[in-house]
C-alpha positions in Angstrom: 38.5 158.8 16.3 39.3 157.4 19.7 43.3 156.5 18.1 45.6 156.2 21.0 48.6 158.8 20.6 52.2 158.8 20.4 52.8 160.4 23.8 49.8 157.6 24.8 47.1 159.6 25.8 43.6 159.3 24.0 42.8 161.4 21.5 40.1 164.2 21.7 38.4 166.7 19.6 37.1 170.4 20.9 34.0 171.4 20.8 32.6 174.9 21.8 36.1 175.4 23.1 36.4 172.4 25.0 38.4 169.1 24.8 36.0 166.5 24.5 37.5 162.6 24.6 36.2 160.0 22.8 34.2 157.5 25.0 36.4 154.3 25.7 34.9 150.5 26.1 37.3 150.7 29.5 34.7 152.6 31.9 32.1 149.7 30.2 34.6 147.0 30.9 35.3 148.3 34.4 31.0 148.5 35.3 30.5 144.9 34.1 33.4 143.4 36.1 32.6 145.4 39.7 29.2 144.2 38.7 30.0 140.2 37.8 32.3 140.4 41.2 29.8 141.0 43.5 27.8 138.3 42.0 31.2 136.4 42.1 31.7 137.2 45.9 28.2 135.5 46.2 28.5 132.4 44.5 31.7 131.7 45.9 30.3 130.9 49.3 28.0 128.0 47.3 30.9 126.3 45.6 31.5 123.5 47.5 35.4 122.7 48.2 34.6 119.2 46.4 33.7 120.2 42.9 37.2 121.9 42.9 39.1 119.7 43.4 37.2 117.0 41.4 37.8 119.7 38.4 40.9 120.1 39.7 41.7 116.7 39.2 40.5 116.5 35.3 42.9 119.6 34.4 45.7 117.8 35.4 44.5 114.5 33.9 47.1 114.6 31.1 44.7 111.8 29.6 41.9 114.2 28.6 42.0 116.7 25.6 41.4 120.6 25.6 37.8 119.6 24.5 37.4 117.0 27.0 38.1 119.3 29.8 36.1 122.2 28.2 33.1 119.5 27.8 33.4 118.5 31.5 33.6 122.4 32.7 30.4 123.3 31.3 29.0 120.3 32.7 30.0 121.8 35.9 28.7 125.0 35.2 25.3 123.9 34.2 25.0 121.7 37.0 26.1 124.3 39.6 23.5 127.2 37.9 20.6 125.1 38.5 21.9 124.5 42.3 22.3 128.4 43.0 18.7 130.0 43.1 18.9 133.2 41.2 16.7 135.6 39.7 19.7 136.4 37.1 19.6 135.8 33.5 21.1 131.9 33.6 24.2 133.4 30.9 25.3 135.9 33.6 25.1 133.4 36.4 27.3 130.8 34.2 29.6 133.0 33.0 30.4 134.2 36.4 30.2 130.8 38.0 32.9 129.4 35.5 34.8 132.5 36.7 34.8 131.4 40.3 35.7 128.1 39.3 38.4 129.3 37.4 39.7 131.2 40.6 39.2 128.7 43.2 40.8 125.9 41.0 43.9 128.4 40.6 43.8 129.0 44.4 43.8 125.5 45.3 46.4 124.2 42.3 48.7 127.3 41.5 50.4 125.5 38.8 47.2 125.1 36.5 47.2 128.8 36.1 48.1 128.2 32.5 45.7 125.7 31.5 42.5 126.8 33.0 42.9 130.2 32.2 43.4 129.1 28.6 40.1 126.5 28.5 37.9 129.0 30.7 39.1 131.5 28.3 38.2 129.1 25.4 34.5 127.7 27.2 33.7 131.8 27.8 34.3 132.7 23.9 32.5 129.3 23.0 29.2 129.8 25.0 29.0 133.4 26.2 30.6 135.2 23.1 27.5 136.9 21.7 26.5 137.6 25.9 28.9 139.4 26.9 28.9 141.4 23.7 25.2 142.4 24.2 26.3 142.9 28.0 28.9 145.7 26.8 26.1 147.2 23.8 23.2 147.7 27.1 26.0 149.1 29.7 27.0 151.7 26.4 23.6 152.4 26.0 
């Protein structure tokens, strides 16, 4: 049932003669992100240069906590979502906003890689958890 194999190819069963491979959640994955990129590549252009680096500057506050810095990223997030008009649902246009933040703060201070990936990684599974898995069930579907 969809068990990866020893030789690491997916496992299939035949039917009516033919080797027929168990659908994977990578072709899903692989839709929703060329899908959030292009909204990516479009909200990009509205993140202003100054909202970086002011979020820059609180990941490397070593004063704040994990929670702190979560806190204030969602802040950001919110307050960016209401500034780009969009017909999206608002979940979609936050999660992929706090993507782009994520990048352009990495772009702009390389040695933060660690940290915001870890507290976008922790905001996305805090708000967006249930989204994205609804997000994966439709694209299935």
């Amino acid at each position: 049932d969809d068990e990866l194999q020893t030789d690491g190819n997916r496992s299939g069963h035949y039917q009516n003669g033919e080797l027929e491979l168990a659908p994977t959640n990578e072709d899903v994955i692989r839709i929703i992100a060329a899908q959030l990129a292009e909204i990516g590549d479009q909200f990009n252009k509205e993140i202003q240069g100054r909202v970086v680096n002011d979020l820059a500057q609180h990941f490397l506050s070593e004063n704040l906590s994990r929670e702190e810095i979560t806190q204030h990223m969602s802040r950001v997030v919110r307050e960016l979502a209401r500034s780009i008009p969009s017909d999206m649902e608002p979940e979609k246009a936050m999660l992929v906003l706090a993507m782009v933040l994520t990048k352009k703060i990495v772009n702009t201070v390389p040695s933060l890689l660690h940290r915001v990936y870890n507290t976008t990684l922790n905001y996305m599974n805090q708000q967006f958890h249930n989204y994205i898995v609804e997000m994966v069930s439709a694209v299935k579907e």
